[in-house]
Every structure is written in C-alpha cells, then in structure tokens.
Gaussian input, Z-matrix of N, CA and C with variables (Angstrom, degrees):
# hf/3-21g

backbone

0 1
 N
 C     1     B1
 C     2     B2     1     A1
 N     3     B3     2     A2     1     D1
 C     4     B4     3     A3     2     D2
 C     5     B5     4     A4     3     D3
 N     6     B6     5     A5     4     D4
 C     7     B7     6     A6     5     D5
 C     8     B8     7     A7     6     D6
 N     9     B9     8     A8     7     D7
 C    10    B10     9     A9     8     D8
 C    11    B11    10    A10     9     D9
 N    12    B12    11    A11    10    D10
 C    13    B13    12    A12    11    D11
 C    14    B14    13    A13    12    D12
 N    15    B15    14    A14    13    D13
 C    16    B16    15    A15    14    D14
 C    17    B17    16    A16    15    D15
 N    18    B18    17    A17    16    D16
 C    19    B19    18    A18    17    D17
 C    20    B20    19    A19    18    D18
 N    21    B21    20    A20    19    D19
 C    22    B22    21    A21    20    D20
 C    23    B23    22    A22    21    D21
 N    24    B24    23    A23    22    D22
 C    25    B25    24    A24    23    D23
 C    26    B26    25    A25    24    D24
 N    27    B27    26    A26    25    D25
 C    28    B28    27    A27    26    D26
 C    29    B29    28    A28    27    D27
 N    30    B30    29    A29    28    D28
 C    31    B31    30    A30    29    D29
 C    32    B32    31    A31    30    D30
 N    33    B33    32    A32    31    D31
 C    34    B34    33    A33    32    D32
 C    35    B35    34    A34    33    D33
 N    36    B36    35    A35    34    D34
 C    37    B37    36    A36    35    D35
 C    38    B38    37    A37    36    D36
 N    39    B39    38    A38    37    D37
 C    40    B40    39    A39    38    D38
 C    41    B41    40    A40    39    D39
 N    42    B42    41    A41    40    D40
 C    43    B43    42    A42    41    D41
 C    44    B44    43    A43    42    D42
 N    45    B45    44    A44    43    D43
 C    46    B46    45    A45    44    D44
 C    47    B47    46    A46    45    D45
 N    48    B48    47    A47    46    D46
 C    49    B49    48    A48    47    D47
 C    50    B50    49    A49    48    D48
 N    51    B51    50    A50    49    D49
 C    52    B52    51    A51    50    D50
 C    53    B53    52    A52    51    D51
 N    54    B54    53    A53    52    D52
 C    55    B55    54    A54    53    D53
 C    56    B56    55    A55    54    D54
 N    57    B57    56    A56    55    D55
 C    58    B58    57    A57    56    D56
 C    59    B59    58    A58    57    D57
 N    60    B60    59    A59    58    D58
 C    61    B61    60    A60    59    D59
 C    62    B62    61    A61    60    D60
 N    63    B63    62    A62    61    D61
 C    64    B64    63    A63    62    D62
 C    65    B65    64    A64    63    D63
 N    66    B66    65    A65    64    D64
 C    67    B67    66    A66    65    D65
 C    68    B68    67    A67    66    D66
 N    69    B69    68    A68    67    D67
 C    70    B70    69    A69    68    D68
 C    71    B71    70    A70    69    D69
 N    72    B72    71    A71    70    D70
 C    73    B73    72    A72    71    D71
 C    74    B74    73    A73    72    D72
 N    75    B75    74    A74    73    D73
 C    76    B76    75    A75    74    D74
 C    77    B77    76    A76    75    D75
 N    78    B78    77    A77    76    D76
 C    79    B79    78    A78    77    D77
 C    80    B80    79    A79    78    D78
 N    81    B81    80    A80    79    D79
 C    82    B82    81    A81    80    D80
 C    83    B83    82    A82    81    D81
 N    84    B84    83    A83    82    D82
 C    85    B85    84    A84    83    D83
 C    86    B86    85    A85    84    D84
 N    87    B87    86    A86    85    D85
 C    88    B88    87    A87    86    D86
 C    89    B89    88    A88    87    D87
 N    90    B90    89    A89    88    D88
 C    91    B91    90    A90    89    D89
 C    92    B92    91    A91    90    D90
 N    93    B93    92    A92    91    D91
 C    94    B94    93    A93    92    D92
 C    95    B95    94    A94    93    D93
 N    96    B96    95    A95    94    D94
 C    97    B97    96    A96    95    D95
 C    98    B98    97    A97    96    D96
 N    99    B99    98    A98    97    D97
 C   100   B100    99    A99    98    D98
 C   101   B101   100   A100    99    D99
 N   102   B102   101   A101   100   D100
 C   103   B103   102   A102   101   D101
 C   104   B104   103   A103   102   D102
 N   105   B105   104   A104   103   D103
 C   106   B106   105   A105   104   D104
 C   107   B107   106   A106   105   D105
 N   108   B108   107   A107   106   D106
 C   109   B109   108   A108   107   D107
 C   110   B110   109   A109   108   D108
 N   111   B111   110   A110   109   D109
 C   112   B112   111   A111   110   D110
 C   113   B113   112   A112   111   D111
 N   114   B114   113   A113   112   D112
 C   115   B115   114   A114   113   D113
 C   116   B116   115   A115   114   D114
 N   117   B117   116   A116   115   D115
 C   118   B118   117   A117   116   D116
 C   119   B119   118   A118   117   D117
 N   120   B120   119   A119   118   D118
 C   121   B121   120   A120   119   D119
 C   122   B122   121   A121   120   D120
 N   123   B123   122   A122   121   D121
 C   124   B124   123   A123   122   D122
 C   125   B125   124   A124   123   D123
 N   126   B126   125   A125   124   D124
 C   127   B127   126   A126   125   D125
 C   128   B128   127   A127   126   D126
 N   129   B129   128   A128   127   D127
 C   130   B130   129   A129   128   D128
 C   131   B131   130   A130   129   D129
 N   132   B132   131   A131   130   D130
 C   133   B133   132   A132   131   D131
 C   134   B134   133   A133   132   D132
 N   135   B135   134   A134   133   D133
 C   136   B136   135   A135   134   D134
 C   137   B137   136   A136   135   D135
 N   138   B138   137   A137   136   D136
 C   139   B139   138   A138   137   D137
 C   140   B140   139   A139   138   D138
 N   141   B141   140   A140   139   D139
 C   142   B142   141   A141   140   D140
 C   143   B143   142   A142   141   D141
 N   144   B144   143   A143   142   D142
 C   145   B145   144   A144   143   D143
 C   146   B146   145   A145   144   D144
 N   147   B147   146   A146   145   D145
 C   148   B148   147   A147   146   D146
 C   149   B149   148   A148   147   D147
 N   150   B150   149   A149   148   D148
 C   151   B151   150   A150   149   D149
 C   152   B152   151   A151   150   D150
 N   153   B153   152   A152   151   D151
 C   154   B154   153   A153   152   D152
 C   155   B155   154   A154   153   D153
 N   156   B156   155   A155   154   D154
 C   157   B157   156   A156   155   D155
 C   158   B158   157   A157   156   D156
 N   159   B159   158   A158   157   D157
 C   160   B160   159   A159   158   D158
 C   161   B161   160   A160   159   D159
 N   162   B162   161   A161   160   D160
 C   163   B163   162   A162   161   D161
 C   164   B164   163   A163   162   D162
 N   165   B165   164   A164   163   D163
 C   166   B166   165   A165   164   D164
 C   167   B167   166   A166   165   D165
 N   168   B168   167   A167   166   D166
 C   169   B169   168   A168   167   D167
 C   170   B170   169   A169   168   D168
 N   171   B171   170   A170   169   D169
 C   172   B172   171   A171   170   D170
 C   173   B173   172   A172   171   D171
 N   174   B174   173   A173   172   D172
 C   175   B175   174   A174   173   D173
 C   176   B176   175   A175   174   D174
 N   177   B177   176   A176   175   D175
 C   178   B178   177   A177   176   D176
 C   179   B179   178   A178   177   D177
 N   180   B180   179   A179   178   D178
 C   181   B181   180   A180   179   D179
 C   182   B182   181   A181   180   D180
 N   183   B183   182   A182   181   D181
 C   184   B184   183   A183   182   D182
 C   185   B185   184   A184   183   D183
 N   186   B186   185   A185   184   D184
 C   187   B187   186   A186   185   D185
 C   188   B188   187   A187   186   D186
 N   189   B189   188   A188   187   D187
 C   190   B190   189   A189   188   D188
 C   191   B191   190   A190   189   D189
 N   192   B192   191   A191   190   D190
 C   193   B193   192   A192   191   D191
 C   194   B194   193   A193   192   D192

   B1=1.4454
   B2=1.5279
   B3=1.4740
   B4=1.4655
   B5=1.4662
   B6=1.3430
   B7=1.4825
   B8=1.0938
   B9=1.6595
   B10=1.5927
   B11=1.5797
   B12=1.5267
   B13=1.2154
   B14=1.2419
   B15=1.2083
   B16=1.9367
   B17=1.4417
   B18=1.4590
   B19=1.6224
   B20=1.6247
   B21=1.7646
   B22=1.2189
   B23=1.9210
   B24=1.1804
   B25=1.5751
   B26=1.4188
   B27=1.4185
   B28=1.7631
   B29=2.3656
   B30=1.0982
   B31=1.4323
   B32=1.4425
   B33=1.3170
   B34=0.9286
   B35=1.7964
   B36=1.1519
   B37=1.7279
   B38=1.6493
   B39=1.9235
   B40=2.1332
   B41=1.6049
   B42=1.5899
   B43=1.4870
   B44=1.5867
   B45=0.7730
   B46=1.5272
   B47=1.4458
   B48=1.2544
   B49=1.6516
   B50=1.6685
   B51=1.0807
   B52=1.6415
   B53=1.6560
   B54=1.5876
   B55=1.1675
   B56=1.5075
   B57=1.5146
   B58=1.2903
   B59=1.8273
   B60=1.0055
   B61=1.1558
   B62=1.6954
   B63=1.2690
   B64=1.6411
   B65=2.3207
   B66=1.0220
   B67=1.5065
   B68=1.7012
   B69=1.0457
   B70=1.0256
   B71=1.4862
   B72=1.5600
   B73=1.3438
   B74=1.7470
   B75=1.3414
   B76=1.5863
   B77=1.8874
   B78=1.4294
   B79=1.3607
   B80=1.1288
   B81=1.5229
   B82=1.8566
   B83=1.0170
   B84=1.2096
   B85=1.6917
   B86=1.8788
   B87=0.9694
   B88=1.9512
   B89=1.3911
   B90=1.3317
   B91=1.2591
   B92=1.7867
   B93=1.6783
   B94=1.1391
   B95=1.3570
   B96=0.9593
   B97=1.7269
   B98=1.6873
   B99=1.3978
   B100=1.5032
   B101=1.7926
   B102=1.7202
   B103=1.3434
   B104=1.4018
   B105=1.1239
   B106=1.6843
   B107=0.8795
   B108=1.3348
   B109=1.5857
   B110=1.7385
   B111=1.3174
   B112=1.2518
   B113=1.9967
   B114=1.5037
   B115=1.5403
   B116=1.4262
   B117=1.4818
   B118=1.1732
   B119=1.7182
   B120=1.3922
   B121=1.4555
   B122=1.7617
   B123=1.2191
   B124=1.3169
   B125=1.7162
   B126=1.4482
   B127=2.0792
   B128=1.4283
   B129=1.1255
   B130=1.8182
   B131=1.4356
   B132=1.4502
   B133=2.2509
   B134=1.1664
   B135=1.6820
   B136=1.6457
   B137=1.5658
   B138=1.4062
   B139=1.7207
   B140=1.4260
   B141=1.7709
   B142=1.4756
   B143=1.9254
   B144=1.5008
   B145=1.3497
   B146=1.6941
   B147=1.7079
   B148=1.4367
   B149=1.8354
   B150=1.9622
   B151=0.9776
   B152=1.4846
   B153=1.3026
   B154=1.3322
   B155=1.4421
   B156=1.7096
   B157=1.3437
   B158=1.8228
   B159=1.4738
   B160=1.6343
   B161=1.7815
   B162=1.2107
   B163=1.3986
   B164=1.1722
   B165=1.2599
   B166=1.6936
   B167=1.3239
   B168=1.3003
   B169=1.1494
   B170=1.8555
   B171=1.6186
   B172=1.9046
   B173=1.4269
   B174=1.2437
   B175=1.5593
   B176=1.7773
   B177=1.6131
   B178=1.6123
   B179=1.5994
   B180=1.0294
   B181=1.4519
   B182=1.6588
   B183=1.5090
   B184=1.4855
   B185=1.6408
   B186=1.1800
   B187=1.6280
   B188=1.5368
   B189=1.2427
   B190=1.5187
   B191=1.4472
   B192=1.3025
   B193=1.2210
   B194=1.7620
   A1=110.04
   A2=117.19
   A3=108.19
   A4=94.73
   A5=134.28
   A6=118.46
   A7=94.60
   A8=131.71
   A9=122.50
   A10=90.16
   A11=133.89
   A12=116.83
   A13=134.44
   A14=115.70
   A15=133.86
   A16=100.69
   A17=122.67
   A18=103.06
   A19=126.34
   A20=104.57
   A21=93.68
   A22=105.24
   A23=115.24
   A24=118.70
   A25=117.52
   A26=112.81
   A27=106.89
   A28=67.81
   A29=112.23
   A30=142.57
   A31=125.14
   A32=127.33
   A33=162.22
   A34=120.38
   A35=100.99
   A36=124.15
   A37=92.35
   A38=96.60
   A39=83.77
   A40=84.70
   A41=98.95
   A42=98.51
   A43=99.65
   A44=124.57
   A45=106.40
   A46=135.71
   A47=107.55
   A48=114.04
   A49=121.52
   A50=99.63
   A51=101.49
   A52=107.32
   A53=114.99
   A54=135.18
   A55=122.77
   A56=123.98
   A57=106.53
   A58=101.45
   A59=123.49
   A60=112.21
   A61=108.52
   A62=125.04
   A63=114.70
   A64=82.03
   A65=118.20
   A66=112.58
   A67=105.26
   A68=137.25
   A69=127.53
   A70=111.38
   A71=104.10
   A72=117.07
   A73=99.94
   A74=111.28
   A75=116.75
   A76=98.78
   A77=108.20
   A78=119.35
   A79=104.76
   A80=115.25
   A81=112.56
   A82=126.31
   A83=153.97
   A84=161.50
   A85=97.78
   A86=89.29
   A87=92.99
   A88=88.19
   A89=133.71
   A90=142.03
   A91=95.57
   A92=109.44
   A93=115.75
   A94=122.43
   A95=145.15
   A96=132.79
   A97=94.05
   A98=129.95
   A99=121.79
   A100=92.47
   A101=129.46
   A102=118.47
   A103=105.75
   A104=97.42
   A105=125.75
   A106=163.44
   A107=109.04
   A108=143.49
   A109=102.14
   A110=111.69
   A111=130.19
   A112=86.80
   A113=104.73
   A114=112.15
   A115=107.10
   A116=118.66
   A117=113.75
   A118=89.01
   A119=131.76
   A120=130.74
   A121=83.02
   A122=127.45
   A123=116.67
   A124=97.27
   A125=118.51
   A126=102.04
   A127=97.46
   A128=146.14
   A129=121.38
   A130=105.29
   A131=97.31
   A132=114.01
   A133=90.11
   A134=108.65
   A135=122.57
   A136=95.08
   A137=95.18
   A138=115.46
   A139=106.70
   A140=100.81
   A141=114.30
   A142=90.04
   A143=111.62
   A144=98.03
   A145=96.75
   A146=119.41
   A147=107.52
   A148=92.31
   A149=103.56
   A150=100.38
   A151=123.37
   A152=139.59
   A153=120.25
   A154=104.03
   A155=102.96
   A156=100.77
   A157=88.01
   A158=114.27
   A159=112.38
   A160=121.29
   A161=107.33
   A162=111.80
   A163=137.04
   A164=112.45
   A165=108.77
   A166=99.66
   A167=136.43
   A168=146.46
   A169=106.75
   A170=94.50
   A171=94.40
   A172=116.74
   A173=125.24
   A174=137.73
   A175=87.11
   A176=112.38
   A177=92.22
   A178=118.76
   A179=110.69
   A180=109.35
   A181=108.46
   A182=116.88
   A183=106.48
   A184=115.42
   A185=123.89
   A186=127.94
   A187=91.63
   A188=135.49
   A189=149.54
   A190=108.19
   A191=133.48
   A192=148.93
   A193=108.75
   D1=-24.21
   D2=-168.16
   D3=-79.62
   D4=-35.40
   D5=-153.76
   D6=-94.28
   D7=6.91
   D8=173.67
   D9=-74.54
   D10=-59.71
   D11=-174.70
   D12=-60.46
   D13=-20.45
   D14=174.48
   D15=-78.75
   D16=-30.52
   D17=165.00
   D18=-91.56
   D19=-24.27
   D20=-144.11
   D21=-74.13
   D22=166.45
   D23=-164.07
   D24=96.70
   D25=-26.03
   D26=-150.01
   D27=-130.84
   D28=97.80
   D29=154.68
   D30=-58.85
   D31=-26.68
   D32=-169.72
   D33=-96.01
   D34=-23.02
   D35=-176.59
   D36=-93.19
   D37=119.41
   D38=169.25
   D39=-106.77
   D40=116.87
   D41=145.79
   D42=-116.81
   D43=78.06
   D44=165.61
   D45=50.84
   D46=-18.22
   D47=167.73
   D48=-81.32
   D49=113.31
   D50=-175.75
   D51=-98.56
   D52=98.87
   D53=166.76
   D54=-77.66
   D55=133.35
   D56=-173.29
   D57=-137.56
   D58=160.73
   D59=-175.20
   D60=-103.99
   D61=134.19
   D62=-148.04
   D63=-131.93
   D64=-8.72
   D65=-179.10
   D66=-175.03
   D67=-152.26
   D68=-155.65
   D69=-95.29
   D70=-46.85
   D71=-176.10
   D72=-100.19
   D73=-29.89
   D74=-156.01
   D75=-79.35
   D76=150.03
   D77=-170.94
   D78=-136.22
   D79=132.63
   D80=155.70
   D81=-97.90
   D82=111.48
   D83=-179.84
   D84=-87.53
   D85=136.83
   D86=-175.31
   D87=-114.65
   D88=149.12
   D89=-163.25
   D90=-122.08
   D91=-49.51
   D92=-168.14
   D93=-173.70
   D94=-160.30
   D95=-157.93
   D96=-74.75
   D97=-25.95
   D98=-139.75
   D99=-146.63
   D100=2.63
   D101=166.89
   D102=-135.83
   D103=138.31
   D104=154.15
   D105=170.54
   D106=141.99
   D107=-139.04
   D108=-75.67
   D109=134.28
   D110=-158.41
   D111=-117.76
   D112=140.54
   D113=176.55
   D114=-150.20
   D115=179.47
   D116=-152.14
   D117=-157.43
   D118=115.32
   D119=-146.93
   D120=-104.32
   D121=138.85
   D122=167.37
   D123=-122.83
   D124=-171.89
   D125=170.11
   D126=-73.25
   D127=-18.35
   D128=-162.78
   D129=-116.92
   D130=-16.48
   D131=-157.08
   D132=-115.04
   D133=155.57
   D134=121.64
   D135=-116.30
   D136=143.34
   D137=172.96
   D138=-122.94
   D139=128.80
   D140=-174.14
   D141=-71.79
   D142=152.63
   D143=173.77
   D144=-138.00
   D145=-13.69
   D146=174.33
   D147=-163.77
   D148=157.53
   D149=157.94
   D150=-130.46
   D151=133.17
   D152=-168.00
   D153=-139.74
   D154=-157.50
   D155=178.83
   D156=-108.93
   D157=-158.48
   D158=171.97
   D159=-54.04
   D160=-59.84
   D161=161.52
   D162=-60.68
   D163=-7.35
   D164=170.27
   D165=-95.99
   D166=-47.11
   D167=-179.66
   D168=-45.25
   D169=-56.90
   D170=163.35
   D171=-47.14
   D172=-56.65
   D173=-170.03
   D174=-57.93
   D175=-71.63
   D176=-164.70
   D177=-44.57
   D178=-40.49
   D179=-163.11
   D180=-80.11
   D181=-23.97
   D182=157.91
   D183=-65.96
   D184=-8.57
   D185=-157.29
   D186=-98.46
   D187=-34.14
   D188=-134.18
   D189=-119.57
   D190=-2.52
   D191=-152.10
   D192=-72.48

C-alpha cells in the first residue's frame, strides 16, 4: 500500500505496481497473480476500500454500481 502512494500520479515511474483505472475515482493495484487491492483517489487521500482475488473484485464491483 505504501508504494501505491509514492507512485501513484507519476505513470511514468516502473516500480512494479500495475495500477489501472476501473471507474472514475476507483483504482486497481494488482499486488500479484491472485491479489487486488481496490482504492479510491480523493485530492489529499487514496482510500483502500477492498481486497480480493479476480472474482471477488468482479462480484464487488457488480455489488457497488
């Protein structure tokens, strides 16, 4: 979670975190073949809001609509 905030904005930085943009505010951070971390960009925050595997992550975001 810390290097999601030390990268996120600057796109251009490869550390290894693959961020994707999944809705306007909502973010996926992939951790690894089997987690990921769902965030929420505000102007001062990111807020973790779920963590799953692929299919839970599907289910939340059909649930969240």
């Amino acid at each position: 979670m810390r290097s999601t905030g030390e990268t996120f904005g600057r796109p251009h930085l490869h550390t290894g975190v693959d961020i994707r943009r999944l809705r306007k505010n909502l973010f996926e951070c992939r951790t690894g073949i089997h987690l990921r971390l769902l965030f929420e960009s505000g102007p001062d925050v990111i807020t973790f809001v779920f963590a799953g595997n692929h299919d839970e992550v599907q289910a939340y975001l059909r649930n969240t609509r």
